[in-house]
SEGUPA-846057 format. One record per atom (N, C-alpha, C, O): residue in three letters; residue number from 0; atom name; z, y, x. Coordinates in nm, 4 decimals. Atoms other than C-alpha are relative to their C-alpha. Example, Ala and Ser with C-alpha at 12.3 -4.5 7.8 and 13.67 -1.06 7.14 Angstrom:
   resn   resi   name         pz         py         px
    ALA      0      N     0.0000    -0.1190     0.0890
    ALA      0     CA     0.7800    -0.4500     1.2300
    ALA      0      C     0.0000     0.1200     0.0900
    ALA      0      O     0.0665     0.1181     0.1936
    SER      1      N    -0.0060    -0.1190    -0.0820
    SER      1     CA     0.7140    -0.1060     1.3670
    SER      1      C     0.0730     0.1090    -0.0770
    SER      1      O     0.0899     0.2198    -0.0261
END
This chain:
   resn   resi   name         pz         py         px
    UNK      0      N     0.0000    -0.1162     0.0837
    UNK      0     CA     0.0000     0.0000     0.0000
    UNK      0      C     0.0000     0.1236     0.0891
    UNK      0      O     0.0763     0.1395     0.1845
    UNK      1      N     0.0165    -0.1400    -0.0923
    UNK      1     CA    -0.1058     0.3459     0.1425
    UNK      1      C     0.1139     0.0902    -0.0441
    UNK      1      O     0.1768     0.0619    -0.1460
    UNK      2      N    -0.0669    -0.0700     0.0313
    UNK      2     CA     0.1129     0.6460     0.1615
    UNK      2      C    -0.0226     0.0660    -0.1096
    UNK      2      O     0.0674     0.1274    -0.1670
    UNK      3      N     0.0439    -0.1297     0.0482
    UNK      3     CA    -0.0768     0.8373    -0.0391
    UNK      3      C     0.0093    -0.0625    -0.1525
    UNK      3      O    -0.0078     0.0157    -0.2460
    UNK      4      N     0.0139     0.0217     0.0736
    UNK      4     CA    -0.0502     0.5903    -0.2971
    UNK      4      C     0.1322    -0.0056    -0.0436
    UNK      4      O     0.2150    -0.0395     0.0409
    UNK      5      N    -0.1098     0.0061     0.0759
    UNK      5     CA     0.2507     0.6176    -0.5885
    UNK      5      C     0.0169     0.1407    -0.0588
    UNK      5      O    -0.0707     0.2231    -0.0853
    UNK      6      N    -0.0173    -0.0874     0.0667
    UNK      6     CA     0.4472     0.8559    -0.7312
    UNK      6      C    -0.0163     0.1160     0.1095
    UNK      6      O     0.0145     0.1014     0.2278
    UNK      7      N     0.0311    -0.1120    -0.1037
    UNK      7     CA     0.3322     1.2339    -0.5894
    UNK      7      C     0.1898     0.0291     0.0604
    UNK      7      O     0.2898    -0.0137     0.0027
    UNK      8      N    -0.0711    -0.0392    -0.0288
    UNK      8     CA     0.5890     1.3911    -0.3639
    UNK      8      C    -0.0362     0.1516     0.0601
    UNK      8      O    -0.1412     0.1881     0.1129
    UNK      9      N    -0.0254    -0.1242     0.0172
    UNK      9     CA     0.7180     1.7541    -0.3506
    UNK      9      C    -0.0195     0.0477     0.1391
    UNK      9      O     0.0337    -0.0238     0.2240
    UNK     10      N     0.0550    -0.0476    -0.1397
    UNK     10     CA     0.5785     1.9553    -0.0281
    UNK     10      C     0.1346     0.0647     0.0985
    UNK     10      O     0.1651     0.0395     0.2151
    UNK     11      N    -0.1018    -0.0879    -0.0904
    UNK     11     CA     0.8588     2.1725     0.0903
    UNK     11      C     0.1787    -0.0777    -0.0914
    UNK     11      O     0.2025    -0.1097    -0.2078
    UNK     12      N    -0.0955     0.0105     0.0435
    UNK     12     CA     1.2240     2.0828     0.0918
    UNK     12      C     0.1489     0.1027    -0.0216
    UNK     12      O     0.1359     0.2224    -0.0475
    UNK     13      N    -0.0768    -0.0955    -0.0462
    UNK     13     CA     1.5698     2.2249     0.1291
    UNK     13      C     0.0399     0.0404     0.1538
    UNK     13      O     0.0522    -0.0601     0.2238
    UNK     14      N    -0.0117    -0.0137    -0.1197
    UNK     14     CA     1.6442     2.4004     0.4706
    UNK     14      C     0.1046    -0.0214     0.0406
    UNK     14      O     0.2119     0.0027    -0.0148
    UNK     15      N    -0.1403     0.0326    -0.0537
    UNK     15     CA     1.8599     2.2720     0.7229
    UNK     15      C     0.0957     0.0552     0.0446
    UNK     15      O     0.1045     0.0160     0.1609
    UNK     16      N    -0.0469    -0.0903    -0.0490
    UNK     16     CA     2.1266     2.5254     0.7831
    UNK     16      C     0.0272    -0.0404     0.1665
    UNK     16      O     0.0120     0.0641     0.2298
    UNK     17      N     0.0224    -0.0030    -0.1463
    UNK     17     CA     2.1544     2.4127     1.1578
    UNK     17      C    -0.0788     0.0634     0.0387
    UNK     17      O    -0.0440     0.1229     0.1407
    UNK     18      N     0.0583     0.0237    -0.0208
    UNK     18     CA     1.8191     2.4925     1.1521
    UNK     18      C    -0.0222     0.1898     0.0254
    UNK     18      O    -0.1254     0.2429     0.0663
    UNK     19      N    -0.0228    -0.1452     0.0231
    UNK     19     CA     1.9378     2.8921     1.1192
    UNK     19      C     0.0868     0.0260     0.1699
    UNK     19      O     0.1354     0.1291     0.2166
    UNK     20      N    -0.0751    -0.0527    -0.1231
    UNK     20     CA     2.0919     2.8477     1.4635
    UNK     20      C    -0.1170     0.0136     0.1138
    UNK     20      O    -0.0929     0.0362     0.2324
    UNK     21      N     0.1256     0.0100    -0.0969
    UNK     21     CA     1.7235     2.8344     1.6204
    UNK     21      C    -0.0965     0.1329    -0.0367
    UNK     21      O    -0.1766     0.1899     0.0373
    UNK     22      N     0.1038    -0.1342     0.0947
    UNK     22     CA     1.5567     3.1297     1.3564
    UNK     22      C     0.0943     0.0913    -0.0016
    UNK     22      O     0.0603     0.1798    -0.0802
    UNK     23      N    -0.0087    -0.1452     0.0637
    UNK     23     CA     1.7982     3.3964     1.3568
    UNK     23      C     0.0128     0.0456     0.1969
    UNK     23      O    -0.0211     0.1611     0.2227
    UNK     24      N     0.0179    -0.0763    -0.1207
    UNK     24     CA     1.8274     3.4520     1.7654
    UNK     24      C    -0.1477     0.0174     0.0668
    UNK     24      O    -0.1717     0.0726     0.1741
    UNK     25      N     0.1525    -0.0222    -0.0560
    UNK     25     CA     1.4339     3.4312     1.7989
    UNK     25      C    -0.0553     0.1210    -0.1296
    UNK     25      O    -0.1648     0.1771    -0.1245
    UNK     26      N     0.0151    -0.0970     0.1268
    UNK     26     CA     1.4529     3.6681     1.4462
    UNK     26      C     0.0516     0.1487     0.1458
    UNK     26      O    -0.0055     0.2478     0.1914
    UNK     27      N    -0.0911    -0.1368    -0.0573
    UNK     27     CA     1.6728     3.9144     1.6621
    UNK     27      C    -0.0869     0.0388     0.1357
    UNK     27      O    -0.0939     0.1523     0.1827
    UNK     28      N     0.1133    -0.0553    -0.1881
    UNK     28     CA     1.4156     3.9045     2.0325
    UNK     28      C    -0.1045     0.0526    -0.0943
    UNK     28      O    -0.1559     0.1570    -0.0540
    UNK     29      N     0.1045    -0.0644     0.0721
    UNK     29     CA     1.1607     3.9756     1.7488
    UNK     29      C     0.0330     0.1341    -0.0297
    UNK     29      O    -0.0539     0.2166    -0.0015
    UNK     30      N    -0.0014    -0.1285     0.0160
    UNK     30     CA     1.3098     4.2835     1.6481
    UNK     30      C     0.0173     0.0871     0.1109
    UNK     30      O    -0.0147     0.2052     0.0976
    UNK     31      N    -0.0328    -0.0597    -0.0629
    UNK     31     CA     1.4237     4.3726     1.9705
    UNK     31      C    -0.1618     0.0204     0.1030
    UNK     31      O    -0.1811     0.1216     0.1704
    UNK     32      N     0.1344     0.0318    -0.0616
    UNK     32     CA     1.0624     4.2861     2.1301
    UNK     32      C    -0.0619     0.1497    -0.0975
    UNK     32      O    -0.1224     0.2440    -0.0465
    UNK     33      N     0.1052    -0.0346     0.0619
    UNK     33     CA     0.9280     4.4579     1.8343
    UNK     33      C     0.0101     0.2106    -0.0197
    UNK     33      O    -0.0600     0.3001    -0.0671
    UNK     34      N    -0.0223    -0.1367     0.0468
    UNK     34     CA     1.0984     4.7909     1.8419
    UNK     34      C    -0.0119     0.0767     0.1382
    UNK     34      O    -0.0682     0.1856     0.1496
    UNK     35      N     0.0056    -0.0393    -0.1430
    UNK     35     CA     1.1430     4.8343     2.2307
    UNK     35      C    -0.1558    -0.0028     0.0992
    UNK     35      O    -0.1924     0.0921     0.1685
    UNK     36      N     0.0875     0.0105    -0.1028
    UNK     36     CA     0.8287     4.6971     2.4189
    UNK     36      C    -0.1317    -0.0152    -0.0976
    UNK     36      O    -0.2041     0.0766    -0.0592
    UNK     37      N     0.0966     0.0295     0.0810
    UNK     37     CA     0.5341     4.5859     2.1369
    UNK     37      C     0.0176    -0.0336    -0.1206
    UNK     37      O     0.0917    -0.1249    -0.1571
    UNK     38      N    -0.0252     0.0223     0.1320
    UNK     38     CA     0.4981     4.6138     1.8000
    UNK     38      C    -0.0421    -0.2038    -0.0684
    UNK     38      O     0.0338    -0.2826    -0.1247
    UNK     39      N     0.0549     0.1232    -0.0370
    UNK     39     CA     0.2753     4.2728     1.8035
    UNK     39      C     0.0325    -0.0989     0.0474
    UNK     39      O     0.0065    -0.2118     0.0057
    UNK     40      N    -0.1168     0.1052    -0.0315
    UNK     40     CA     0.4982     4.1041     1.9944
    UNK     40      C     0.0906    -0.0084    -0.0530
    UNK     40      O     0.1052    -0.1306    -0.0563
    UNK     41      N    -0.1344    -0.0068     0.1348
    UNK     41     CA     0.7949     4.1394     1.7627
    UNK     41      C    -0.0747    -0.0798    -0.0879
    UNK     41      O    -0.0218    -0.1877    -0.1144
    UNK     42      N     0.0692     0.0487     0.1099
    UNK     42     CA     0.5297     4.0367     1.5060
    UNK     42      C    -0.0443    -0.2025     0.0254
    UNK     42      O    -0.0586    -0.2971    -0.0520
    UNK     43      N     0.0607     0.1077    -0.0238
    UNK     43     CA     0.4197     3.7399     1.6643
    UNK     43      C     0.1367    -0.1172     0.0462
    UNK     43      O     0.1503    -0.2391     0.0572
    UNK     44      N    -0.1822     0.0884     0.0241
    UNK     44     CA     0.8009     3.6264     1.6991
    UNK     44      C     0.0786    -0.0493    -0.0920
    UNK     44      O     0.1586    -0.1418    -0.1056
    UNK     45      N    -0.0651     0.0148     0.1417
    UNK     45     CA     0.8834     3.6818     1.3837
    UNK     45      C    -0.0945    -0.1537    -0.0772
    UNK     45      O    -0.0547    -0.2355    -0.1601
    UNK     46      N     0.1080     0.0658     0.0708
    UNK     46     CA     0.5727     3.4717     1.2936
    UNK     46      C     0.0442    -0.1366     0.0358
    UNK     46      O     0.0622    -0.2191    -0.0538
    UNK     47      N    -0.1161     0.1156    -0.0052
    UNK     47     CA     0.7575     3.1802     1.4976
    UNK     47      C     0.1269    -0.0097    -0.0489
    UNK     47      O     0.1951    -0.0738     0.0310
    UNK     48      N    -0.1226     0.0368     0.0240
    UNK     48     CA     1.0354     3.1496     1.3812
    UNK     48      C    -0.0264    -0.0093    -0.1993
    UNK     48      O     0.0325    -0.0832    -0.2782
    UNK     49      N     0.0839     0.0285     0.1478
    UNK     49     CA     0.8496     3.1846     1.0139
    UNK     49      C     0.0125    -0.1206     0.0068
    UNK     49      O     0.0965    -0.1801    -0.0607
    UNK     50      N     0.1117     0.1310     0.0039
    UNK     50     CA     0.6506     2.8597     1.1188
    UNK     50      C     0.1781    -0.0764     0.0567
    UNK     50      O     0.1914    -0.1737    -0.0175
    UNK     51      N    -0.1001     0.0796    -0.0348
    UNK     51     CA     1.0084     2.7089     1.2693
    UNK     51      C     0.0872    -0.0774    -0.1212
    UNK     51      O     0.1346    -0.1910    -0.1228
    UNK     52      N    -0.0742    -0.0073     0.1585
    UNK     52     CA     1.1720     2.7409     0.8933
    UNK     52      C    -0.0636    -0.0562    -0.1203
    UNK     52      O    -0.0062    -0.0870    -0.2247
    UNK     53      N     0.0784     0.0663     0.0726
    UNK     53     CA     0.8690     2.6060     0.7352
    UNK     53      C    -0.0341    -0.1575     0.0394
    UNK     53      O    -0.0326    -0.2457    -0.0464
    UNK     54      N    -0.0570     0.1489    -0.0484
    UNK     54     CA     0.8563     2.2701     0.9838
    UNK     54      C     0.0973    -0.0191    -0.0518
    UNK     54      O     0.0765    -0.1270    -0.1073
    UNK     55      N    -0.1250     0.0453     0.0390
    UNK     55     CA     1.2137     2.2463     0.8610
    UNK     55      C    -0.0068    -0.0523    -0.1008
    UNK     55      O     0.0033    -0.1732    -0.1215
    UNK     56      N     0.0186     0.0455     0.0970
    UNK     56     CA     1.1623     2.2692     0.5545
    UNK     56      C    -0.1154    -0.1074    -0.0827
    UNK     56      O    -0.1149    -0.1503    -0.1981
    UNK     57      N     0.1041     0.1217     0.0740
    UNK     57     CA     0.8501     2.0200     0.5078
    UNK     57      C     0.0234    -0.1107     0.0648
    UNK     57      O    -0.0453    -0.2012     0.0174
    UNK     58      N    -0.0822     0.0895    -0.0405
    UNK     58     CA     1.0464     1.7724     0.7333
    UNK     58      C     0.0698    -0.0275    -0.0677
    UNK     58      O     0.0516    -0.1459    -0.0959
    UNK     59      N    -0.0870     0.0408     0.0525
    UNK     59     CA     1.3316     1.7688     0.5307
    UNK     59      C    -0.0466    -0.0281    -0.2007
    UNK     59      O     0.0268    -0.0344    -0.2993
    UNK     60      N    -0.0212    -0.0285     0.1598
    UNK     60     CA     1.1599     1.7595     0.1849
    UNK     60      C     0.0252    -0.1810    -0.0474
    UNK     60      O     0.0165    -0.2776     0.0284
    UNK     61      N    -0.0369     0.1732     0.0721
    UNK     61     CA     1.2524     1.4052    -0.0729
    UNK     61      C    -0.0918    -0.0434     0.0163
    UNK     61      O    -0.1969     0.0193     0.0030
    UNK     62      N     0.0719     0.0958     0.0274
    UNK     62     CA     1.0966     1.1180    -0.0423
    UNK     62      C    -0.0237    -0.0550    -0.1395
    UNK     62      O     0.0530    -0.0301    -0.2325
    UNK     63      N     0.0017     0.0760     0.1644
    UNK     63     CA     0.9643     0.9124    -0.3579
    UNK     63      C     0.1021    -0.0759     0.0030
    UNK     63      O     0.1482    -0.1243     0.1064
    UNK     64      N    -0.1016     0.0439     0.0056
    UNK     64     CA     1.2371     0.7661    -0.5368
    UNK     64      C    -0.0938    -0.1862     0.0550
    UNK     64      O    -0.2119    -0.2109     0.0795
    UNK     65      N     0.0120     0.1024    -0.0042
    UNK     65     CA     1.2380     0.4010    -0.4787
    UNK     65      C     0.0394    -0.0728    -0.1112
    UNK     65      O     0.1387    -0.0415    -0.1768
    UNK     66      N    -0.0529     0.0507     0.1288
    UNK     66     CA     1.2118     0.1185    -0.7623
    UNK     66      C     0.1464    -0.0372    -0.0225
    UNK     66      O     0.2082    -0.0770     0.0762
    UNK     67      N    -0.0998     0.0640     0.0481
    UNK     67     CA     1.5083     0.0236    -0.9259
    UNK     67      C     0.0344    -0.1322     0.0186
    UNK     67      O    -0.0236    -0.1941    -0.0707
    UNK     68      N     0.0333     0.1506    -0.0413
    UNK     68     CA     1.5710    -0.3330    -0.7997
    UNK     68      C     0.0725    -0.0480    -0.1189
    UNK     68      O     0.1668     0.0174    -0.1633
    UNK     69      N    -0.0692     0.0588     0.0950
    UNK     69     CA     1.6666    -0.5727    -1.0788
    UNK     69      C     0.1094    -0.0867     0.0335
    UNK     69      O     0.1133    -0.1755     0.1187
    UNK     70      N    -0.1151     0.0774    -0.0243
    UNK     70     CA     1.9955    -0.6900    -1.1157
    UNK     70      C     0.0031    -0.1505    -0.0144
    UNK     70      O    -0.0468    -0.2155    -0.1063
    UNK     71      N     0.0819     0.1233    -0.0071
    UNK     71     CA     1.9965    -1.0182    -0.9966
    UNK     71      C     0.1049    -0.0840    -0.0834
    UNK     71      O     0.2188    -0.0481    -0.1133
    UNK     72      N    -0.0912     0.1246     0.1281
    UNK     72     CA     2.1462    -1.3160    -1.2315
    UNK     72      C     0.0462    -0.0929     0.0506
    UNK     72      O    -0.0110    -0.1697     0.1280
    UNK     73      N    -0.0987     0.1302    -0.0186
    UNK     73     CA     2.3743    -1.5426    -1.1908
    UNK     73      C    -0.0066    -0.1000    -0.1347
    UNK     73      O     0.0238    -0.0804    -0.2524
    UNK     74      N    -0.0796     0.1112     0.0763
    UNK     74     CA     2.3923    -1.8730    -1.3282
    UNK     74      C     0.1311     0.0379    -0.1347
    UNK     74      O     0.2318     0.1039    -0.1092
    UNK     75      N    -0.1429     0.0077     0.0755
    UNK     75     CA     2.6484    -1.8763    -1.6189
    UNK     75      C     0.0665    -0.1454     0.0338
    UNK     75      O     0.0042    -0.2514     0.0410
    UNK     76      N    -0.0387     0.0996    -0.0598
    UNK     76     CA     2.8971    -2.1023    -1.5059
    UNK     76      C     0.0890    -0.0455    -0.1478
    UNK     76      O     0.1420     0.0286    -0.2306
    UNK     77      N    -0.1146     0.0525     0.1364
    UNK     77     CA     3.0931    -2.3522    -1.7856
    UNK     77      C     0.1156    -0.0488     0.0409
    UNK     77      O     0.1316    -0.1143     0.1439
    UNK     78      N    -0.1318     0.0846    -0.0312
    UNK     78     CA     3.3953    -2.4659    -1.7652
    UNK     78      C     0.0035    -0.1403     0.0024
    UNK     78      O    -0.0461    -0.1926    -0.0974
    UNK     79      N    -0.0375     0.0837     0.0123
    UNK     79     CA     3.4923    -2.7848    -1.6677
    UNK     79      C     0.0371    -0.0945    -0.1701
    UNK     79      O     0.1290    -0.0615    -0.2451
    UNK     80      N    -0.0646     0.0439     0.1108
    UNK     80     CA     3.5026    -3.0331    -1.9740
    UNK     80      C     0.1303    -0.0413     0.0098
    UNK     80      O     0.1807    -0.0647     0.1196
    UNK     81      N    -0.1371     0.0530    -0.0353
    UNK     81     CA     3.8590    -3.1443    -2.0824
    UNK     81      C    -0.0335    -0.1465    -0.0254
    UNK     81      O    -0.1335    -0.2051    -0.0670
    UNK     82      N     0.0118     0.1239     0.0270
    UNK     82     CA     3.9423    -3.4538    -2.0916
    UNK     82      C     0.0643    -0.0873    -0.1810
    UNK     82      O     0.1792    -0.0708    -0.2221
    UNK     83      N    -0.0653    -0.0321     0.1522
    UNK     83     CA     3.9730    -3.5877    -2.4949
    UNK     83      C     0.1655    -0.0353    -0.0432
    UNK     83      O     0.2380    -0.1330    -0.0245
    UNK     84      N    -0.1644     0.0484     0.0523
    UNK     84     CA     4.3144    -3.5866    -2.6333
    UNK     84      C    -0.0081    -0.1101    -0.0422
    UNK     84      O    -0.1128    -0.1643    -0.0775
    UNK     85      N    -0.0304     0.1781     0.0208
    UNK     85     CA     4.4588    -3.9280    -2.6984
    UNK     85      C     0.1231     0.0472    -0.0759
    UNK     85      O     0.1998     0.1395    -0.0484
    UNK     86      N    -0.1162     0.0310     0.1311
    UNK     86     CA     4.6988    -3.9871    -2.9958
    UNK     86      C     0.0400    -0.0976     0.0041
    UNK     86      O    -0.0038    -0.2056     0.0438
    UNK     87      N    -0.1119     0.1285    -0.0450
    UNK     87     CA     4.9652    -4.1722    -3.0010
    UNK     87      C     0.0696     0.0209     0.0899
    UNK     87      O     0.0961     0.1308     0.1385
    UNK     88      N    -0.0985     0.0371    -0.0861
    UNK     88     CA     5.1835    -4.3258    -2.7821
    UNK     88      C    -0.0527     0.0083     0.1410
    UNK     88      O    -0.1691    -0.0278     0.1586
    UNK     89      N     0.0328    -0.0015    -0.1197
    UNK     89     CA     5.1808    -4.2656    -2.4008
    UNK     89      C    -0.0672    -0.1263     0.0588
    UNK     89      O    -0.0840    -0.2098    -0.0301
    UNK     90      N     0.0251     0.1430    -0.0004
    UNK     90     CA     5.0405    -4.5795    -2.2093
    UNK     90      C     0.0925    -0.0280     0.1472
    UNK     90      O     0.1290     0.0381     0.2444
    UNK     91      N    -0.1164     0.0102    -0.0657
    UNK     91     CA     5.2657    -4.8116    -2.0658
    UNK     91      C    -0.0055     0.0051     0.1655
    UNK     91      O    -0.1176     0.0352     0.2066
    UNK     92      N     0.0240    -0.0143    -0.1422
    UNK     92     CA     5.3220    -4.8124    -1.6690
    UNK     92      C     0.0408    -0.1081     0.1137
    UNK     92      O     0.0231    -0.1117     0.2355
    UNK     93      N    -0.0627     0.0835    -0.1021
    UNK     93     CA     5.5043    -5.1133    -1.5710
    UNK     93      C     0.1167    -0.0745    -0.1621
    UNK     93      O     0.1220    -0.0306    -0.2770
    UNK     94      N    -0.0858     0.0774     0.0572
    UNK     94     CA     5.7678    -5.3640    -1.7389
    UNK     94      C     0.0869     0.0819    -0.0263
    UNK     94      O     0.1158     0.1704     0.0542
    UNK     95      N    -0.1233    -0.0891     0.0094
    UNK     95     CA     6.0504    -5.2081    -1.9177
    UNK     95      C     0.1362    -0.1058     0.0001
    UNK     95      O     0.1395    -0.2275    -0.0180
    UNK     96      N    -0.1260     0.0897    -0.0784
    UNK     96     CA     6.4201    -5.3085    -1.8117
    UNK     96      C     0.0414    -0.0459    -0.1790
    UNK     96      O     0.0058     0.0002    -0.2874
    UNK     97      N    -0.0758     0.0446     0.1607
    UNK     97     CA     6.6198    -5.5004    -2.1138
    UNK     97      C     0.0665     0.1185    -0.0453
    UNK     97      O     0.0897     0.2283     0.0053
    UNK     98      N    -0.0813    -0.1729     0.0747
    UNK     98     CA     6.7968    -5.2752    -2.3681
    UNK     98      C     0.1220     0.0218     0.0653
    UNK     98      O     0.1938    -0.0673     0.1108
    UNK     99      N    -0.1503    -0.0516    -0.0720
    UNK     99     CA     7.0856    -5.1115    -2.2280
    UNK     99      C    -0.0096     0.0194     0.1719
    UNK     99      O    -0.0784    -0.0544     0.2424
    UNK    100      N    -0.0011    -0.0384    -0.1254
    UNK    100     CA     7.1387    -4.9691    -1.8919
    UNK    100      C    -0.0030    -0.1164     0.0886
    UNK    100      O     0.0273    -0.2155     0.0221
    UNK    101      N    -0.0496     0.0739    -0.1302
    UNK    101     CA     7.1605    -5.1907    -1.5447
    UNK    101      C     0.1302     0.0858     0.0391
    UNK    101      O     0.1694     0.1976     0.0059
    UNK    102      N    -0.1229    -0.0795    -0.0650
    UNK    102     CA     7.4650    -5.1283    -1.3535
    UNK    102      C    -0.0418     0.0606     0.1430
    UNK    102      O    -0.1280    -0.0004     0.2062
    UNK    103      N     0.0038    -0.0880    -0.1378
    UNK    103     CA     7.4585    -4.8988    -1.0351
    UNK    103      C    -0.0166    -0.0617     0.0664
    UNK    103      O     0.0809    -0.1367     0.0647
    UNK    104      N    -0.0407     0.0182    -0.1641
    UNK    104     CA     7.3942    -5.0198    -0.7063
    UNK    104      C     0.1355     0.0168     0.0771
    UNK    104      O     0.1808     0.1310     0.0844
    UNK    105      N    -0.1027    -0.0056    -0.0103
    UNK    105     CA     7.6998    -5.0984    -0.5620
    UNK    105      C    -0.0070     0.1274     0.1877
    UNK    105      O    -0.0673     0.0946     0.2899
    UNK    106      N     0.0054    -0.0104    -0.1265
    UNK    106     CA     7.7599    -4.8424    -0.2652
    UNK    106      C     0.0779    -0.0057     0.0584
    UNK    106      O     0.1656    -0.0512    -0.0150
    UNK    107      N    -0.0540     0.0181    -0.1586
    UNK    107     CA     7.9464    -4.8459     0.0787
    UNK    107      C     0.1006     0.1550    -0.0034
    UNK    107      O     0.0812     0.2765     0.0004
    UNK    108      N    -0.1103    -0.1069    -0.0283
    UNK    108     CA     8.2855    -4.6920     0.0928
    UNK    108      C     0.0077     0.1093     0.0933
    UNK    108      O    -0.0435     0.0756     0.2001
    UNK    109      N     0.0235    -0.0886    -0.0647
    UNK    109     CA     8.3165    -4.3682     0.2523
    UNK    109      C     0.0743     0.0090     0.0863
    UNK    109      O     0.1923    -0.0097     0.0567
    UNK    110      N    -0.1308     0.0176    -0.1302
    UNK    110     CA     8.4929    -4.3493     0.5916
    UNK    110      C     0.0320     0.0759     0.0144
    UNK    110      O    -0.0582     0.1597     0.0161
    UNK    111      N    -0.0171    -0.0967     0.0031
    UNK    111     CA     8.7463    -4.0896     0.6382
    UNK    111      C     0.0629     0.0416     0.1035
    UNK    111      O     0.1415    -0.0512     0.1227
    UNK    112      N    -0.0654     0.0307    -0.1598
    UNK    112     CA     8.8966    -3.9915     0.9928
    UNK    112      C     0.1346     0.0161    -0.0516
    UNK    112      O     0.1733     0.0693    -0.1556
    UNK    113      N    -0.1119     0.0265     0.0375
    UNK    113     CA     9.2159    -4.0670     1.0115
    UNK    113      C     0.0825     0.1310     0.0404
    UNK    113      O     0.0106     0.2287     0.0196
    UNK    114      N    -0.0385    -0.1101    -0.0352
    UNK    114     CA     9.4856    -3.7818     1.1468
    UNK    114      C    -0.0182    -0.0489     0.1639
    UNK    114      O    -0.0302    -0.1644     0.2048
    UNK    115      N     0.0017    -0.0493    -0.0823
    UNK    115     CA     9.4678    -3.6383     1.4827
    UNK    115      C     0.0862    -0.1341     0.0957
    UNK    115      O     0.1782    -0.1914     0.0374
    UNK    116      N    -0.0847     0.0929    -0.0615
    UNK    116     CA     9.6101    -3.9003     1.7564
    UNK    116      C     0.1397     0.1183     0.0772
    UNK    116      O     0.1218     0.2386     0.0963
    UNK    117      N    -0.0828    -0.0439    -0.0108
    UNK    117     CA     9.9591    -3.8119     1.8757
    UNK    117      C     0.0134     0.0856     0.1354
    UNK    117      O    -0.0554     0.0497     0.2309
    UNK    118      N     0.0210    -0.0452    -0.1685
    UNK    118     CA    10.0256    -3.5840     2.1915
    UNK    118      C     0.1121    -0.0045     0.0662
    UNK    118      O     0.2217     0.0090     0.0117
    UNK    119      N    -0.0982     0.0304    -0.0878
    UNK    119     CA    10.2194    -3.6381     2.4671
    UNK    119      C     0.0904     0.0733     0.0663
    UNK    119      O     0.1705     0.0188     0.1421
END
């Protein structure tokens, strides 16, 4: 695709105020050129610094916009199925003990120090 092809773009832009730190001290040798030593020369200073402000400004003018890129899509994601409810009774896991409790495990008496041995 050529430049020249799309949407037109605007010739001159906005100026770069930096661009005032190069045009107003070649503005000021112009007047001082133009009032002291040659009228013509002042003129032909002024005339740069014209043409300096006009590069600026057709350097800095907008570019064509650029398309809109389409927002890109995602997948819809589903949720995990559940798993189906079950009615009823839990299911069993192992043998169940006879009715009524077992008795404890018998454990191992606890040892307790005795008192302090006697001193001499």
């Amino acid at each position: 695709m050529s430049s020249r092809e799309g949407p037109a773009r605007r010739k001159f832009g906005r100026i770069d105020p930096y661009c005032l730190m190069a045009v107003l001290p070649v503005l000021l040798v112009a007047g001082i050129l133009g009032s002291l030593v040659n009228i013509m020369l002042g003129l032909g200073c002024a005339v740069f610094a014209g043409l300096i402000l006009l590069f600026d400004s057709w350097a800095n003018r907008p570019g064509p916009l650029p398309p809109e890129p389409e927002p890109e899509r995602r997948p819809v994601r589903q949720a995990p199925a559940r798993p189906p409810v079950r009615e009823g009774r839990p299911p069993v896991r192992g043998p169940r003990p006879p009715a009524g409790r077992a008795p404890a495990p018998a454990r191992a008496p606890v040892r307790r120090a005795g008192p302090p041995p006697a001193a001499r």
